[in-house]
Every structure is written in structure tokens, then in C-alpha cells.
C-alpha positions as CSV (number, residue, x, y, z in Angstrom):
1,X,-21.1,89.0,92.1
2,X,-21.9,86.0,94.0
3,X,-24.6,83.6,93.2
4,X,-26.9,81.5,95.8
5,X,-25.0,78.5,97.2
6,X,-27.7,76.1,96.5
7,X,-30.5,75.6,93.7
8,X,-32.7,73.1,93.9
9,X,-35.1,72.3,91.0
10,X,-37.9,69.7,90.5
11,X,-35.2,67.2,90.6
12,X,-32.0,68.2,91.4
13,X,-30.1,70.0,94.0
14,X,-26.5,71.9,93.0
15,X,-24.6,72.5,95.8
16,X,-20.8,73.5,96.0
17,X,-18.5,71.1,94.8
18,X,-16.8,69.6,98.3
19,X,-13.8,67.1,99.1
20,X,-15.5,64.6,99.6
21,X,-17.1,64.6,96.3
22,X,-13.5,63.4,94.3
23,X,-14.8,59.3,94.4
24,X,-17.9,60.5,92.7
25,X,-16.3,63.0,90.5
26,X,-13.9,60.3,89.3
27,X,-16.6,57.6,88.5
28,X,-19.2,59.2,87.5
29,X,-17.5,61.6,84.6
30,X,-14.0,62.2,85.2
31,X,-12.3,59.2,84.7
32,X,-15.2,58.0,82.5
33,X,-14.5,57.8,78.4
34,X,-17.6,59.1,77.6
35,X,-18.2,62.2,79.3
36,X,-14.7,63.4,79.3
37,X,-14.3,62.5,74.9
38,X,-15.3,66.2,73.8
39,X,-13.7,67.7,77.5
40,X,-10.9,70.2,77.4
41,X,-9.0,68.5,80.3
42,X,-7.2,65.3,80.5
43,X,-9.2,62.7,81.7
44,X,-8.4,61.8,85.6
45,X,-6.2,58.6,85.6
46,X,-7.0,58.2,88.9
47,X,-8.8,59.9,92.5
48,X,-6.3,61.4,93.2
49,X,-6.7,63.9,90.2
50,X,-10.6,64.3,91.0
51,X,-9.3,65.1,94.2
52,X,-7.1,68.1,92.9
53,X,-10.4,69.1,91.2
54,X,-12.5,69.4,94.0
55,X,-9.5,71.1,95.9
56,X,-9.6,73.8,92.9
57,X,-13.6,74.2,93.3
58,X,-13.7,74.7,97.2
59,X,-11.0,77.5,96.4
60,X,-12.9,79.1,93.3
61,X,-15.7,79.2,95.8
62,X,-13.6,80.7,98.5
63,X,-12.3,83.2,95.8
64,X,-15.2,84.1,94.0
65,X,-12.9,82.9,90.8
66,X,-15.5,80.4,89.8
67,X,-18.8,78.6,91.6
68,X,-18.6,75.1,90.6
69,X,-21.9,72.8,91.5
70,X,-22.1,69.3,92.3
71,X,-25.5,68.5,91.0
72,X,-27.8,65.2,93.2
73,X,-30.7,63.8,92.2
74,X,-32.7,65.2,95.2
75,X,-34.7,61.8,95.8
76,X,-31.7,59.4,95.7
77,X,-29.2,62.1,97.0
78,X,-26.8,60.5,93.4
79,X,-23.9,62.7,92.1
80,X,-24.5,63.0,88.4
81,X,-22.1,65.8,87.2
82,X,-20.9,69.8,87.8
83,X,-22.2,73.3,86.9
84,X,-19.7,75.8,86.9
85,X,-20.4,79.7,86.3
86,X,-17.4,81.9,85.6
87,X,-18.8,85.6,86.2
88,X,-16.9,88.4,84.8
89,X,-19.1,91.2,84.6
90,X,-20.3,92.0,81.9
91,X,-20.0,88.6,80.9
92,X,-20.6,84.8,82.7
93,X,-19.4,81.7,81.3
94,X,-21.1,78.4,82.0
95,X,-19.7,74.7,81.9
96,X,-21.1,71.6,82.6
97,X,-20.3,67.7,82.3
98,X,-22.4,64.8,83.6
99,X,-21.9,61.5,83.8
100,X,-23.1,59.4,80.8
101,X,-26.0,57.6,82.9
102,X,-27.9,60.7,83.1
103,X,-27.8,61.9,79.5
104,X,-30.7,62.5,77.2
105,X,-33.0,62.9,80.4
106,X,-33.0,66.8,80.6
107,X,-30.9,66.4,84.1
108,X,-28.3,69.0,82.2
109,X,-31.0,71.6,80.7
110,X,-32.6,71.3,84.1
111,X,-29.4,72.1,86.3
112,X,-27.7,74.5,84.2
113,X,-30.9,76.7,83.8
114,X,-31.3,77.3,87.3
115,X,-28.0,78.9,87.1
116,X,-28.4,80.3,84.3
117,X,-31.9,81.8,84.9
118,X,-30.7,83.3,88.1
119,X,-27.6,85.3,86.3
120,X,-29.9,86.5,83.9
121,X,-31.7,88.8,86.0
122,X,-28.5,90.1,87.0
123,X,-27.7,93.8,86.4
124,X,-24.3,93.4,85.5
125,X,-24.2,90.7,83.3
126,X,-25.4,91.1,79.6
127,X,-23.6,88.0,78.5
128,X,-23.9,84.4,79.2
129,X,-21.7,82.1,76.9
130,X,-20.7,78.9,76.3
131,X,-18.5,76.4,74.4
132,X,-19.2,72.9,73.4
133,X,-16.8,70.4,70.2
134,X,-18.8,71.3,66.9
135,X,-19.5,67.1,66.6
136,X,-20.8,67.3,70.4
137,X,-24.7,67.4,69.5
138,X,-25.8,66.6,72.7
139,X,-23.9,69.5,74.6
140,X,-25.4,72.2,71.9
141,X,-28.8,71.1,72.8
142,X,-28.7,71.6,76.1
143,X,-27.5,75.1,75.0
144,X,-30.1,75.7,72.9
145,X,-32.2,74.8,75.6
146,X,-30.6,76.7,78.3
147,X,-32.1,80.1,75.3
148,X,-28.1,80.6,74.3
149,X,-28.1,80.7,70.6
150,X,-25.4,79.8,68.4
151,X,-23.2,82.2,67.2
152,X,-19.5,81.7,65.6
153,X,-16.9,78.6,64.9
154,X,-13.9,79.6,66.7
155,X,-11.3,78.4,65.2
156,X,-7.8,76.7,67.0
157,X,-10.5,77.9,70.2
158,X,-9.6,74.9,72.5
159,X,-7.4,71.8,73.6
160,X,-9.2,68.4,73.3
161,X,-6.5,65.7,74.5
162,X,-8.3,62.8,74.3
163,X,-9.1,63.6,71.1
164,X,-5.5,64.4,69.9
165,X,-6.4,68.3,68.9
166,X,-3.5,70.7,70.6
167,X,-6.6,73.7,69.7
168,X,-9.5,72.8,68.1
169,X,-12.7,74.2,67.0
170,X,-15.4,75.5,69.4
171,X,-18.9,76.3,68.3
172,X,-20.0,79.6,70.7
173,X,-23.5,79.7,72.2
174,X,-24.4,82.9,73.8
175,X,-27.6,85.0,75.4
176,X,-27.3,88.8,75.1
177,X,-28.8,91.0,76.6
């Protein structure tokens, strides 16, 4: 299964994740506090980290392992953040970060959906899931938005490293079909 390349919404374009995008990765949510507080990866001490990232997505991509977007803002061409779909028929897992600038203005809900919306019409899949930290209010919104709904506390589910927890709990969203 391999999704579109490209999505563009009413305000975004996702397009895969390139190179040339470690600088933005890096400043925008990687090396960033904020975004990267609730994350399941150590935070990038540097670009040369982000750049081992985006080395990891153009593989995925080449692979078919993974199809990780960097989402633009279409007018002002801005990296904000990454959508990442993990399809394993029957299943797909979804993951997203942004960078803190673009919170709490739908730019998530909005990207994520179009990713979402296409692998919901596909045949194979008849499970979309994702985590987010049980304290991370903002990520399970967007869920909720995306039409996941919540289903379990997984417990010991997840590292958390900048928050000190060697597996920590992970509230589940999913969509079944």
C-alpha cells in the first residue's frame, strides 16, 4: 500500500520529508522544548541529528517502511512539522509533531486528516491508531478530531526521555472499521 506523495489542503501542503528539510526540522520542533516534551525520541542536540532524521524518512519513503510528510503552509511555503503513516495492513499508525508556533490553529487536525481520510477508504486497512502522553491534551484533540476515539491506557507502553520515564503510559486512539 502506498499512499499519494502529496496532499494539499486549504492550507497546507505535505510533501515527503527531504534532506534539505533537517534546518527546519531542527528549529522548528526537534530541537525545540516544547514540541519534543511528551516525544518518544531524544530531542536533537543539534542538525546534525535532524539530519539523520530526514536521512531515515527519504529511506522509509524509498522502502515503503513509513511515509513521513513535511507539512508547508501553502501561502508562505513555512515548514511547521511531520505526518508520518506506518501502514501495516490491516492496521496504519499515524504520528505527528509540529512546532509550537502553529498549535491551537487546527494546522495538525487539518494535515493529519488528509492522511488519514485517504487511508480510510482503503480496502485493506480496518485500523488507524495512535498514541499520544495521557497529560498531552492537545495531541488527544487533534485525535479526536482526526474521528479516532479513545480506547485503553497502555501501561509501561512508551519511552519519554525528556521526561525521565524508561516506559510510560500511552493513551490509544483508534478508528475501526
Amino acid at each position: 500500500m502506498r499512499p499519494p506523495v502529496r496532499f494539499q489542503t486549504a492550507r497546507l501542503e505535505l510533501r515527503p520529508v527531504e534532506a534539505t528539510d533537517a534546518p527546519a526540522i531542527f528549529s522548528t520542533y526537534a530541537g525545540q522544548v516544547a514540541p519534543t516534551r511528551f516525544m518518544n525520541f531524544v530531542r536533537h542536540a543539534g542538525v546534525a541529528d535532524s539530519e539523520a532524521f530526514a536521512r531515515r524518512c527519504v529511506d522509509a519513503w524509498a522502502s515503503g517502511q513509513a511515509f513521513p510528510w513535511a507539512v508547508t503552509h501553502r501561502a508562505l511555503g513555512q515548514f511547521m512539522g511531520v505526518v508520518e503513516l506506518r501502514a501495516s495492513p490491516p492496521k496504519a499508525e499515524l504520528g505527528y509533531i509540529f512546532g509550537d508556533a502553529f498549535w491551537g490553529q487546527g494546522f495538525a487536525s487539518e494535515a493529519a486528516s488528509a492522511v488519514v481520510d485517504w487511508t480510510m477508504t482503503q480496502d485493506s486497512i480496518f485500523r488507524i491508531w495512535a498514541t499520544c502522553h495521557p497529560d498531552n491534551a492537545g495531541s488527544a484533540g487533534v485525535l479526536r478530531n482526526l474521528g479516532l476515539t479513545y480506547e485503553a491506557t497502555l501501561a509501561n507502553w512508551e519511552e519519554r526521555p525528556q521526561l525521565g520515564e524508561r516506559a510510560g503510559a500511552s493513551d490509544v486512539y483508534a478508528w475501526v472499521r
